[in-house]
Every structure is written in structure tokens, then in C-alpha cells.
C-alpha positions as CSV (number, residue, x, y, z in Angstrom):
1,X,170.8,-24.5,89.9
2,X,171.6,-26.1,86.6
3,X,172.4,-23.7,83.8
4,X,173.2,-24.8,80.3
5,X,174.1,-22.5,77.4
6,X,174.4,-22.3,73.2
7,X,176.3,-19.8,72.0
8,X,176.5,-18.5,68.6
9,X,179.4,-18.2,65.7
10,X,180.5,-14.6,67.8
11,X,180.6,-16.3,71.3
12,X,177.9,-14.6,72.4
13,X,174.9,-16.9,74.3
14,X,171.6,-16.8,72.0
15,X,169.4,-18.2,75.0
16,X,169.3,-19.3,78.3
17,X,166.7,-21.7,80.5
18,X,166.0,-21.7,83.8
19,X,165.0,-25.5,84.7
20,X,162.8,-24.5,87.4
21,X,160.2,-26.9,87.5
22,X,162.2,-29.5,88.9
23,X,164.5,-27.8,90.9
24,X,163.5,-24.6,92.1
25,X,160.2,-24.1,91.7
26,X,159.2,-21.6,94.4
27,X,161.9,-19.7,92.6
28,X,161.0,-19.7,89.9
29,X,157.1,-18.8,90.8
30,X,158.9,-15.4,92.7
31,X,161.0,-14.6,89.4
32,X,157.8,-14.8,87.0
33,X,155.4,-12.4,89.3
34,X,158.6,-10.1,89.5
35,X,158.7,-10.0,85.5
36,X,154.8,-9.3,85.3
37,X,154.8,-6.5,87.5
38,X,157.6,-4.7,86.0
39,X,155.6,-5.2,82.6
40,X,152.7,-4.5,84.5
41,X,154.2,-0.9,85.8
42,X,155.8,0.0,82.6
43,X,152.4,0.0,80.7
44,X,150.9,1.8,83.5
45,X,153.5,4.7,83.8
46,X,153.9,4.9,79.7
47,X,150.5,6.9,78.9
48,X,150.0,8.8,81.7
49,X,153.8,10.5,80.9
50,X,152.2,10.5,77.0
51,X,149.2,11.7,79.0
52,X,151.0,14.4,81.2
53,X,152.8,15.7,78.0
54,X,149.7,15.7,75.4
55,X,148.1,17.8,78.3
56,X,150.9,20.4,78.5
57,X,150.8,21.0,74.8
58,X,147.0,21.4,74.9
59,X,146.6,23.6,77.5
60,X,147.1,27.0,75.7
61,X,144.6,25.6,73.0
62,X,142.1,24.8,75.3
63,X,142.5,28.4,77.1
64,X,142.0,30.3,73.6
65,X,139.0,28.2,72.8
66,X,137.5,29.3,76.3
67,X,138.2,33.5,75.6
68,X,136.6,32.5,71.6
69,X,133.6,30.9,73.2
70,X,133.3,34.3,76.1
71,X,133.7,36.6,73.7
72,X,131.1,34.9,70.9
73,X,128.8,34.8,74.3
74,X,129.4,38.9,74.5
75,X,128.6,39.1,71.0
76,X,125.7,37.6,71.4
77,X,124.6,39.1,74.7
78,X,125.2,42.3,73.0
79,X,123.7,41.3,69.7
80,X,120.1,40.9,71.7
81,X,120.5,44.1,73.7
82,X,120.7,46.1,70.6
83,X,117.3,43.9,69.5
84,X,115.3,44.5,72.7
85,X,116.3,48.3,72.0
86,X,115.3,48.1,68.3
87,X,111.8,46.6,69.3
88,X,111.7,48.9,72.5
89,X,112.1,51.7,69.9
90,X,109.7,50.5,67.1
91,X,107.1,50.0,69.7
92,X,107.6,53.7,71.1
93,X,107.5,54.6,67.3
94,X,104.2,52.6,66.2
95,X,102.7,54.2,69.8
96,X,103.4,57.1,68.2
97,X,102.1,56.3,64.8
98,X,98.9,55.0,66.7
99,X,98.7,58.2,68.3
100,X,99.4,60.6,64.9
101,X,97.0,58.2,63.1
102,X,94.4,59.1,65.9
103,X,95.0,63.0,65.7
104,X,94.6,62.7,61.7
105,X,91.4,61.1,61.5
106,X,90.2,63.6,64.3
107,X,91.4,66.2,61.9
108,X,90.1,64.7,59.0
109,X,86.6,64.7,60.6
110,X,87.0,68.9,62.0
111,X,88.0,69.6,57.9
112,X,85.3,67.4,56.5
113,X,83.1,70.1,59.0
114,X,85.3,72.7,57.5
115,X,85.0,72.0,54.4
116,X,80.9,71.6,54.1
117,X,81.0,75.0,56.1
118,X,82.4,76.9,53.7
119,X,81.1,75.1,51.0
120,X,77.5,76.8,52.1
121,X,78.9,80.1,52.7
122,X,80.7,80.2,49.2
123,X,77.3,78.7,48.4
124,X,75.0,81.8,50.1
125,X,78.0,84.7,48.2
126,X,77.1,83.4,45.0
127,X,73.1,83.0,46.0
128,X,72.6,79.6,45.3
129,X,70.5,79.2,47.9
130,X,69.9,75.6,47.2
131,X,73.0,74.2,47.4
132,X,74.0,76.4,50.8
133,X,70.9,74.8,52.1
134,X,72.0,71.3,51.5
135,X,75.5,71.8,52.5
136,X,74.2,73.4,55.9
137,X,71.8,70.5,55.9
138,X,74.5,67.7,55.5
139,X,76.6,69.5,58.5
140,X,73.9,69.9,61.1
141,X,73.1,66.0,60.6
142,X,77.3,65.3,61.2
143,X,76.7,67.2,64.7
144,X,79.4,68.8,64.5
145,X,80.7,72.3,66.4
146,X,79.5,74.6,63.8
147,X,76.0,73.1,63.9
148,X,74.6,76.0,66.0
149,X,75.6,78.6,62.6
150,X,75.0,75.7,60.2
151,X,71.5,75.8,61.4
152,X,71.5,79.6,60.8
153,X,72.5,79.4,57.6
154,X,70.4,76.7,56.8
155,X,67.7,78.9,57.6
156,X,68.5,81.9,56.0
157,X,68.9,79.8,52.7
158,X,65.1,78.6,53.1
159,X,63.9,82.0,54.1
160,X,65.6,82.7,50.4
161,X,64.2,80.1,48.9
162,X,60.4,81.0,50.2
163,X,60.4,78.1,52.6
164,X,59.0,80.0,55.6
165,X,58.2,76.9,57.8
166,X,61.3,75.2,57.6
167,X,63.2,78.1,58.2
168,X,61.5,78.9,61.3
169,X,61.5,75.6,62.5
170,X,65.6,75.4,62.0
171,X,65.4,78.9,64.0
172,X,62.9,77.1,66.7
173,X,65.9,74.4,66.7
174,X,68.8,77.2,67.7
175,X,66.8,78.9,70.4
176,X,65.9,75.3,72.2
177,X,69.0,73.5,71.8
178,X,71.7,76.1,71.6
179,X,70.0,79.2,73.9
180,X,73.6,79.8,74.9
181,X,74.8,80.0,71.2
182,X,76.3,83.1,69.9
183,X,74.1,82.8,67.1
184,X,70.9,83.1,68.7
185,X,70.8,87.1,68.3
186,X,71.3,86.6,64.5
187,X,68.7,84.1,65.2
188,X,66.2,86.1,66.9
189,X,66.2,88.8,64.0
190,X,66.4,86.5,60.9
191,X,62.9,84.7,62.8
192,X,60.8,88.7,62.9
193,X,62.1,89.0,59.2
194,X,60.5,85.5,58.5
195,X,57.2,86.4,60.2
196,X,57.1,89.9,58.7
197,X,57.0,88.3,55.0
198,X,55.5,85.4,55.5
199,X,53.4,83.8,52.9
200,X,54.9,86.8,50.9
201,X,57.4,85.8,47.7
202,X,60.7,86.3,48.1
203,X,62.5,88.2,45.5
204,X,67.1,87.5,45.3
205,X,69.1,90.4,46.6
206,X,70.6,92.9,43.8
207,X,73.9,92.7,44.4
208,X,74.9,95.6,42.9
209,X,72.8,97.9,45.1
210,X,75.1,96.1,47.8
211,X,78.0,97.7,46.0
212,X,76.8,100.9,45.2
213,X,75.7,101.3,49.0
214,X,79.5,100.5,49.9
215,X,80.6,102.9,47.6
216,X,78.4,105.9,49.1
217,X,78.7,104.5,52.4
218,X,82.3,105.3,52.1
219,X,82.2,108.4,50.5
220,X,80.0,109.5,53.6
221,X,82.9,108.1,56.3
222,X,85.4,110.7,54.0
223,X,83.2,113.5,54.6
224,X,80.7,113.0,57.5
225,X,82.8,109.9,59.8
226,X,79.7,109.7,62.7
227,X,76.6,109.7,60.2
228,X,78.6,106.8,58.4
229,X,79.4,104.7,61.6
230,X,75.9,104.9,62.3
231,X,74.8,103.7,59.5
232,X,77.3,100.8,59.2
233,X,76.2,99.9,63.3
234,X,72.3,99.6,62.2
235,X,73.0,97.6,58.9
236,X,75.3,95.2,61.2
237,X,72.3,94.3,63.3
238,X,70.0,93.6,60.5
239,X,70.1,90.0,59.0
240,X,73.0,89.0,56.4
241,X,75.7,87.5,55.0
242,X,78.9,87.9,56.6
243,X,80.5,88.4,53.6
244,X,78.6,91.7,53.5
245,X,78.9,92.7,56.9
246,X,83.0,92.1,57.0
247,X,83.0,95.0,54.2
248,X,81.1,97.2,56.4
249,X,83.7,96.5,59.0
250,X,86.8,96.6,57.0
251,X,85.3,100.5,56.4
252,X,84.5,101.1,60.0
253,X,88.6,99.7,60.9
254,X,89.9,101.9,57.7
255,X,88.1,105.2,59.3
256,X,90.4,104.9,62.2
257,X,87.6,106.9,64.4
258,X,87.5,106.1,68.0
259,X,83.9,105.2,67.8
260,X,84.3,103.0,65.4
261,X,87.2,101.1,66.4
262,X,84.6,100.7,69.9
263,X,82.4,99.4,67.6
264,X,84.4,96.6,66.8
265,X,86.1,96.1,69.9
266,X,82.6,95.3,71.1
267,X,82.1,92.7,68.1
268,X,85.5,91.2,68.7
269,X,84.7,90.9,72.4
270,X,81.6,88.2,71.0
271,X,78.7,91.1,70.6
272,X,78.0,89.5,67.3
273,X,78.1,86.1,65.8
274,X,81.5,84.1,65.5
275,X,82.3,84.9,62.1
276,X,82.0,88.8,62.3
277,X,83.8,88.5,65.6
278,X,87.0,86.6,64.1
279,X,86.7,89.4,61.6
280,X,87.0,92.0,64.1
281,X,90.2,90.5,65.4
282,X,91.7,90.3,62.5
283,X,90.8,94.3,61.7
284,X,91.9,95.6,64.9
285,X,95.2,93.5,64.7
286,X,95.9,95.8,61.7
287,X,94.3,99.0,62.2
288,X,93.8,99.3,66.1
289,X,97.3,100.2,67.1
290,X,98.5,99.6,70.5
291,X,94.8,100.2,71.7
292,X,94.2,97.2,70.1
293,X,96.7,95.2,72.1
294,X,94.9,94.7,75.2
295,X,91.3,94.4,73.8
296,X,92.6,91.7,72.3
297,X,94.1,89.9,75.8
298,X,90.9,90.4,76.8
299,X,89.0,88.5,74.2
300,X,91.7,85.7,74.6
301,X,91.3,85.5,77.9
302,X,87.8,85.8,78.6
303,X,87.1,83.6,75.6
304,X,86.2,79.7,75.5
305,X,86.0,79.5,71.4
306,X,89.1,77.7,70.5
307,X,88.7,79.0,66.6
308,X,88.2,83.1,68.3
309,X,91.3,82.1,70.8
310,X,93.0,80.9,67.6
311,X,92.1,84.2,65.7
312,X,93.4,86.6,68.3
313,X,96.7,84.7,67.9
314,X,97.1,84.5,64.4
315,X,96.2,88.7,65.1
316,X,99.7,88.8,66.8
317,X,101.8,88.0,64.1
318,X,99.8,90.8,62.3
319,X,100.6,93.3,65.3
320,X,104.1,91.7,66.5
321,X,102.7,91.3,69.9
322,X,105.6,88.5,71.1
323,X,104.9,89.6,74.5
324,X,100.7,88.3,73.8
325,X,102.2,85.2,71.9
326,X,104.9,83.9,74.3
327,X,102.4,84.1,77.4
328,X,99.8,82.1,75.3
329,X,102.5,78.8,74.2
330,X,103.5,79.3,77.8
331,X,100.1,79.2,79.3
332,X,97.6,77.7,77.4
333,X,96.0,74.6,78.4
334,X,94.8,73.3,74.8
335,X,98.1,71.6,73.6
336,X,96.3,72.9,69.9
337,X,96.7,76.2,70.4
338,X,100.0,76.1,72.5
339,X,101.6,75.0,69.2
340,X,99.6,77.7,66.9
341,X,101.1,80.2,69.3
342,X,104.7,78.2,69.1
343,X,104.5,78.5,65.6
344,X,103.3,81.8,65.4
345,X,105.8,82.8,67.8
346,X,108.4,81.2,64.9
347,X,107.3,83.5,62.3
348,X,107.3,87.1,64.4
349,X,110.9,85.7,64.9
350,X,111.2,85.0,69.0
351,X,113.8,83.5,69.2
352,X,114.6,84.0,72.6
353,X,111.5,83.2,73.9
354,X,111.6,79.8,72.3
355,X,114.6,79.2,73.7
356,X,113.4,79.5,76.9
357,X,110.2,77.4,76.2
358,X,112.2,74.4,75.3
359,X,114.4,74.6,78.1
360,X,111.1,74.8,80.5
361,X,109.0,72.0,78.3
362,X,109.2,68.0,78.9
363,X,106.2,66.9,76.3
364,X,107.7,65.4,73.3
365,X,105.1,66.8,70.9
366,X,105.5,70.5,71.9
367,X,109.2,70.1,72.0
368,X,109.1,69.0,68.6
369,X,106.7,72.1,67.4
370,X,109.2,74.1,69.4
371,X,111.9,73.0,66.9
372,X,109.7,73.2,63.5
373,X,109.3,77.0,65.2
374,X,113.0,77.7,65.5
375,X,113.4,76.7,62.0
376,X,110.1,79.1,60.6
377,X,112.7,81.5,62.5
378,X,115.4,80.4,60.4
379,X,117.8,79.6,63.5
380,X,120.4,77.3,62.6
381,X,122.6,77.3,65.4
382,X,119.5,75.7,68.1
383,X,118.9,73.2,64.9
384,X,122.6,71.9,65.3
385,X,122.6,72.5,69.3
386,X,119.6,69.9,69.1
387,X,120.6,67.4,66.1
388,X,124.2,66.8,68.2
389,X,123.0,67.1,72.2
390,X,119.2,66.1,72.2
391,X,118.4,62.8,74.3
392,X,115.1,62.0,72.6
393,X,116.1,60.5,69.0
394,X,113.3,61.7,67.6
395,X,113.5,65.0,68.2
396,X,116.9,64.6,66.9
397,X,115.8,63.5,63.6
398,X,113.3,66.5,63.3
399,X,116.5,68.9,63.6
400,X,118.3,67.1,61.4
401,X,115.8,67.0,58.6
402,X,115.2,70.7,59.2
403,X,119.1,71.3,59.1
404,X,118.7,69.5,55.3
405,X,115.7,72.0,54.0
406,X,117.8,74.8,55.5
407,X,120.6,73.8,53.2
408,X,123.2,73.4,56.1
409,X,124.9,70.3,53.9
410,X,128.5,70.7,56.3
411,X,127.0,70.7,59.4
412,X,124.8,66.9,57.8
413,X,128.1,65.7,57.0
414,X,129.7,66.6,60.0
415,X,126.6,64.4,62.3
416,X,126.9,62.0,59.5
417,X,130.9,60.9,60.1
418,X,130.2,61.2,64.5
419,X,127.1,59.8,64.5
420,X,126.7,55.9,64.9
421,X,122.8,55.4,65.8
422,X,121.7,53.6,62.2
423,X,118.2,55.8,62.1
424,X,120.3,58.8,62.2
425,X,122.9,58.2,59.7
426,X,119.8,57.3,57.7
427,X,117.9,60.5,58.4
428,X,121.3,62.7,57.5
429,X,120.8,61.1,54.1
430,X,116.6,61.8,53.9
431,X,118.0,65.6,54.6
432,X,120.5,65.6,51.5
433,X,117.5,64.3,49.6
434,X,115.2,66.9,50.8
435,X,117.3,69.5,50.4
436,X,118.8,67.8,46.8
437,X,122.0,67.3,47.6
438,X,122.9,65.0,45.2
439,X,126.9,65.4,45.6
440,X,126.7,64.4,49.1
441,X,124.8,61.5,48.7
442,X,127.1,60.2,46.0
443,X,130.1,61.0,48.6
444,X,128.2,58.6,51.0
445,X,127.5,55.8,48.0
446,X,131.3,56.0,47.3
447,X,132.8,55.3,50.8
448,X,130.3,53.9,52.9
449,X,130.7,50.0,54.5
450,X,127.6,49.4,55.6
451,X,125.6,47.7,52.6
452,X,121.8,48.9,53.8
453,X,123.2,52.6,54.2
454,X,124.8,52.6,51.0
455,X,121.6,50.8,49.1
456,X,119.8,53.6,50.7
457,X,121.7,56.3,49.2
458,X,121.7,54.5,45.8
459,X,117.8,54.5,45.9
460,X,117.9,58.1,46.8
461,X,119.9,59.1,43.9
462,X,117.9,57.4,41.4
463,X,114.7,59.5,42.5
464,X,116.7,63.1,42.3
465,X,117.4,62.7,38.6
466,X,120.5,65.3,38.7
467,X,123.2,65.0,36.3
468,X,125.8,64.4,39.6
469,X,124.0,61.2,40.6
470,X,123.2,59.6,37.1
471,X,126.7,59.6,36.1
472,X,127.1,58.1,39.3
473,X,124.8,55.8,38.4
474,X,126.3,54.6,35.2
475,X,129.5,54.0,37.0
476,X,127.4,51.3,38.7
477,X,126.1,49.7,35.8
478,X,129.6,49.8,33.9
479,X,131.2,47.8,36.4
């Protein structure tokens, strides 16, 4: 091998040659696949260390990433829950809506009834027999459950009015379609009045001969009590308006006299029309004394009229007959009169036995009137016990808007801080309203984070017009 050499000013050679093609050349073949594959190597190994390195320092980034993206997922996840339960709960609430919307139009309709009813019988007091006539006219054509008297009175307005045929066909009407009707007796009589004078002119009632006649009439109970009651039993069975036969039984219930208070025990018990008999219930509720007491759980019981089953109740609160009231919100089928007797039950102050209706009841609408009752009782404490531990959220709300119009503003603030269900916090803040608690609905304004609660305060405070929440107010706008 032939090697020659230069070497620079220091000594040091600056290149060297291998002549390899002439002498060596298998050599020199070995030597040049030797260098490539060391070059070859060396760029192999160099990234993959840079690799091996960049991957070590990424690692803990790539981790955090991974939790950020799992816990955005959760959020999310948890984000739709709470939607699904938002919608679950406005459905319930428009069922509900649906529902209420269905029981107002029904009880539209029954005061429209109501309302041309006693439109006529104001009508017949003031003896415009006309307009009685047409009111009576308009509710039999509505069908309603008062068409049975409506045709009565209709009747007895044209038998006023001269109109013999059309008052005995409206009587014809009473005794085919309603033979069953507890207006048919009045019936019967008002038709052998029409007979007697037909084709005779009919002259209008003095009535101040009406008021002289109660005037003696009671005079006579002072002195001679059995002449009077006989007197008052045969004018009861002759044709009239109620209006004047509830005066002769107000006298016979004043009198106190066993044979009168049989008199209208037997009238309560449905001897007479419904009218008279709801006003027998009501006068033995306040003049019949414990005797009263079960003649009255008679007529409820025996009794299919919801309006008489409603009158012996609304009797009870007269009488304070808890005992009567709590059997009927416990027993009654009609979920209508379940909750008059609830709420009657509210007023005479049973506590107790609500308390042991709401334990025992699982519909939502009674357990609700069970609440409006505790509050007609003025019970604060089961308000509070069912604003912080009830499971249904509506009732919940109901307590907590009765806890505002009770004026129990601590106890709001205290659900108000704990609570964290949105509808509720908002409902704390339609109690302060209600009850005008401006202060506390400033306090609320002032340190509440969530933008929609505190908007609603705002909007509350600009209604109430109190001196508290304007200057409130103009703190805003000075800003």
C-alpha cells in the first residue's frame, strides 16, 4: 500500500489518499461499505434518542390533556342530565297546567250556571218576572245541573207574567224528564195554582203584606210557639219564592221549639226543594245544638247532592264539628269536596287531624290543599317541616310561598342560603314579593352570583315601589 502525504506550515497532514483502485481494490470496496454503514447507523440512532427524549418530556402534557378532556366529558354528561331533568320537569309542569287549565274551564262552565241561576232568583226577589224568566230560560237551554229548578222557576215567572200555557208546559217538562227531581213537589203545587186561575189575570205580590205577615207571625211564636209553627209548616208547602220561605225558617230555627227544629230537620233531610233544604242546614248548624250534629251525618251521608253534601260541611265550621269534618276529607270519594272539608277543616283549626291526613295521603292535589289548610290554620312550623323535607318540589314551592304571606322572612332566608334547586331559590324570592319584603330582596340583589336570580330580584323590586328598593335602584343607575 502506497501512502503519500502533504503537511501543512504546523506539521500536521491536511490529507491523505488511499490509491485503491490500482492496488487494492477489494480493499478498498470493504473500507467504503464500512464508512456507509457507520453513517448509515448514526442517522438511524440520532432521532429516535431525539425521539425517546421529546417523548419523555411530553408525556405529563399528554396525561393532563387526557384528565381536561374526561373531566369536559363529565361536564358535559352532567350538563345533559340536568336538561333531561329540566324537560322531565317542565313536561310534569305543562301536564299539570293541561290538567288545571281543564278544571278551570269546567269551573268556568258550573259559574256561568251559577251565575244565570242567581241572576233569575235576584230577578224573581225584585219581581221582574221578565228577566227571571229569560235567565231561567237561557240556563235550561245550557243543560245544565240546575235545569230541573231552572225550569221551576221559569215557570213560576210565566205563571207571573199570565202565561198559563207555557208555564204548565215547563211544569209538564219537570214531571216527564226529572220525575225523580226534588223539585217535582214544588212542581205539583205551582201546576193546581196554574189550573185554579187560569185564564184569570194575575195581579204582582204586595210585598209589604209579606212583611207585615212576618212581623205578626213572629209576634205569635213569642206568645203562642205551636199556633205559629203551624202556620209557618202550611205557608212552607204553598208555592214561593225561597227568599220568603228561608225567613219563615230562620223564625221556626230562632224559636228553638222541638217541633220546629223537627220541622226542619225533615227539610234538611231533602222534604223540600234544594234550596230550602241547604237553608235548613245552615239554621240547624247554628241554632240546633248538639241535636243538630247527627241529623246532619245523616243528611251527608244519605245524600247524593254534591252542593247539599257541600252545605252540611260548610255547617261544621258553623257548629265546630271537627269530628264530622275530619271523617268527610278522610272518606269522601269526590276529590271536590274532600278538599272543601280539608279547607274547612283549616279554618275550625285541626291541626292535628291534618297532620294525620298528609301523613296517610299520596295524591299530589290533596296534599297540596292539605298545606293551603295548614296555613288557613296559621301553622308555621308544618309550613317549614314541608318547605325543607318535602320530595315533591312542588309542593315545596306551595309552603314556601305560604311561609312568605305568613311573613316568616328568617325562615325564606334561611331555605334561600341551603337551598340549591334554581325554582326554589326563585320561589323564596316570589315569597318576599308577596309578602313585600323589599329589604330582603335587596339583600339578595346585593350578593347574589347567579346573573338570572339576581335580574329576577331586580325586576321584583321595581314592581314593589318601597322607598328600601328604589334607593336601591338608583344605586344601579348611578354606577
Amino acid at each position: 500500500m502506497i501512502i503519500s502525504q502533504s503537511f501543512s506550515s504546523t506539521g500536521t497532514p491536511a490529507c491523505a489518499s488511499l490509491k485503491t483502485t490500482e492496488a487494492y481494490p477489494q480493499v478498498a470496496r470493504s473500507f467504503n461499505r464500512a464508512i456507509i454503514g457507520a453513517l448509515t447507523l448514526g442517522l438511524l440512532l440520532f432521532p429516535a434518542a431525539k425521539n425517546s427524549r421529546g417523548a419523555s418530556l411530553l408525556a405529563p402534557l399528554a396525561f393532563a390533556q387526557s384528565a381536561q378532556s374526561q373531566s369536559e366529558a363529565d361536564q358535559a354528561r352532567r350538563e345533559r342530565e340536568e336538561e333531561e331533568r329540566e324537560r322531565q320537569r317542565e313536561r310534569e309542569e305543562e301536564k299539570r297546567e293541561r290538567e288545571q287549565e281543564k278544571r278551570d274551564r269546567e269551573q268556568e262552565h258550573l259559574d256561568r250556571l251559577q251565575e244565570l241561576y242567581d241572576d233569575g232568583r235576584e230577578a224573581l226577589d225584585e219581581d221582574q218576572y221578565e228577566k227571571a224568566a229569560s235567565k231561567f230560560s237561557q240556563l235550561v237551554q245550557m243543560n245544565g245541573p240546575q235545569t230541573d229548578a231552572a225550569l221551576y222557576w221559569k215557570a213560576y215567572a210565566e205563571n207571573k207574567l199570565g202565561r198559563k200555557a207555557a208555564a204548565l208546559t215547563d211544569i209538564a217538562e219537570i214531571k216527564s224528564k226529572y220525575a225523580q227531581s226534588k223539585w217535582k213537589k214544588d212542581a205539583v203545587a205551582l201546576e193546581i195554582e196554574v189550573r185554579q186561575s187560569s185564564g184569570q189575570p194575575v195581579k204582582v205580590e204586595d210585598h209589604s203584606d209579606d212583611e207585615l205577615y212576618d212581623l205578626a207571625l213572629q209576634g205569635v211564636m213569642n206568645s203562642s210557639p205551636d199556633r205559629a209553627i203551624s202556620m209557618i209548616e202550611a205557608r212552607l208547602n204553598k208555592p214561593g219564592p225561597d227568599k220568603k220561605k228561608a225567613k219563615l225558617l230562620f223564625i221556626l230555627a230562632q224559636s228553638g221549639q222541638p217541633k220546629a227544629m223537627d220541622i226542619l230537620a225533615n227539610i234538611a233531610k231533602g222534604q223540600s226543594n234544594p234550596e230550602l233544604q241547604r237553608k235548613a242546614i245552615e239554621y240547624l248548624s247554628m241554632f240546633g245544638g248538639e241535636r243538630s250534629h247527627k241529623t246532619l251525618a245523616d243528611v251527608y251521608a244519605s245524600s247524593n247532592d254534591e252542593n247539599v253534601k257541600r252545605a252540611v260541611i260548610r255547617s261544621y265550621l258553623l257548629n265546630g264539628d271537627r269530628a264530622s269534618l275530619f271523617a268527610a276529607a278522610k272518606n269522601e270519594k269526590s276529590e271536590s269536596l274532600r278538599k272543601e272539608a280539608i279547607r274547612t277543616l283549616g279554618l275550625t283549626g285541626g291541626i292535628s287531624e291534618l297532620e294525620q291526613l298528609y301523613q296517610a295521603e299520596t295524591a299530589h292535589n290533596v296534599k297540596r290543599e292539605i298545606l293551603q289548610a295548614f296555613f288557613l290554620a296559621g301553622d308555621s312550623g308544618r309550613m317549614e317541616k314541608a318547605a325543607l323535607g318535602e320530595k315533591d318540589i312542588d309542593l315545596r314551592r306551595t309552603a314556601i310561598r305560604n311561609l312568605g304571606l305568613m311573613g316568616k322572612s328568617d325562615l325564606l332566608q334561611s331555605i334561600y342560603v341551603k337551598e340549591t334547586e334554581y325554582g326554589l331559590k326563585e320561589e323564596v324570592l316570589n315569597a318576599y314579593f308577596l309578602s313585600g319584603n323589599a329589604k330582603a330582596l335587596v339583600a339578595v340583589a346585593k350578593s347574589e352570583k347567579d346573573a338570572t336570580l339576581k335580574k329576577k330580584a331586580v325586576e321584583k323590586l321595581s314592581l314593589m315601589g318601597s322607598k328600601e328598593g328604589n334607593d336601591y335602584l338608583m344605586e344601579i343607575l348611578n354606577k
